[in-house]
N, C-alpha and C positions, 0 to 999 in steps of 0.2 A: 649824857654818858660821862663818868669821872675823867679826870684826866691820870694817866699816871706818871708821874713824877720821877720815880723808879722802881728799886727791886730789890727785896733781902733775898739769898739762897743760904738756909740752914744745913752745913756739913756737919752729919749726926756721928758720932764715932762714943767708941766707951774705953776703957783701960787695954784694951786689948790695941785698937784700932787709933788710937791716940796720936802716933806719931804719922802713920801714913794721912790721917784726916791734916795733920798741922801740915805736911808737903801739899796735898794739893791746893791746900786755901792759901800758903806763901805762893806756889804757882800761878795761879792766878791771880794775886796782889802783884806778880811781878810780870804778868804779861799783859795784863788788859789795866784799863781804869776801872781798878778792884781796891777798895774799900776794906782791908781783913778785921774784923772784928779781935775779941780774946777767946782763947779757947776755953770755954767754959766746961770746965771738967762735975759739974753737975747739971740738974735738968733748971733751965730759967724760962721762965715766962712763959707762954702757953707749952712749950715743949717738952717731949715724954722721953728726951736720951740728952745725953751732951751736944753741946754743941759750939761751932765758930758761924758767923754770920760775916758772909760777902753781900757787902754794900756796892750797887752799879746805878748809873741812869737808866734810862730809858733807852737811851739812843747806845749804850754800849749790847744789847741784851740779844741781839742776834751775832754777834760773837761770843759772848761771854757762854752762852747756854750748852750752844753745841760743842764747845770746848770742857764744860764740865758734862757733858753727857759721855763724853769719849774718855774722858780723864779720871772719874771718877773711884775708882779703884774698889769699885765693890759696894762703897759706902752709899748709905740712902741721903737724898739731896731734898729740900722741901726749899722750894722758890713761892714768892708769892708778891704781886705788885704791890709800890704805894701810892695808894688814893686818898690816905686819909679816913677811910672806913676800914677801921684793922680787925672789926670780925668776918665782915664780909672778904676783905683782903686774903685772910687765914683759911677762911670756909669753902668759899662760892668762889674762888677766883687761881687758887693754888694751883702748882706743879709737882707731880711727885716723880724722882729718881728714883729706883729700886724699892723697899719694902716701903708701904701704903701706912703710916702711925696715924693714931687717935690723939690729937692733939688738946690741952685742957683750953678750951675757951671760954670758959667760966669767968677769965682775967677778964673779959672784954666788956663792958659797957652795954646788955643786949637790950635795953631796955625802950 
């Protein structure tokens, strides 16, 4: 079984949503051992809206979860472990908050 390491959670937010996604992801940078990424105001790497990436361990990830499950202010969240196999990670392994997206995994290595 992989191990994992830790944890991205992608806050998906668009021009509308932009400000409220940048408070919860400082919220969390400033109450847990959170990681905040840049807000990426277009779509990067397999993902289909904007987004900020919260970085966590493993051992933070039964706090951190249910604090964004509660927190989350409407916004769709996309968590997924790191093992090192990042299509499987993306695929076979994810969490979704709120609305379910089609993420491009084309970027990944399927071969």
């Amino acid at each position: 079984m992989p191990e994992i390491t830790g944890y991205h959670a992608h806050v998906y937010f668009d021009a509308d949503t932009q400000e409220t996604a940048q408070q919860v992801c400082e919220d969390a940078a400033r109450l847990f051992p959170v990681q905040m990424g840049r807000m990426h105001a277009r779509n990067v790497g397999p993902h289909p809206r904007w987004s900020c990436q919260l970085g966590f361990a493993a051992d933070a990830f039964a706090r951190v979860m249910p604090w964004l499950m509660l927190n989350r202010q409407g916004l769709t969240i996309f968590t997924h472990p790191e093992t090192g196999d990042h299509l499987a990670d993306h695929r076979d392994r994810a969490i979704w908050m709120g609305e379910v997206l089609q993420l491009d995994l084309s970027i990944f290595d399927q071969a």
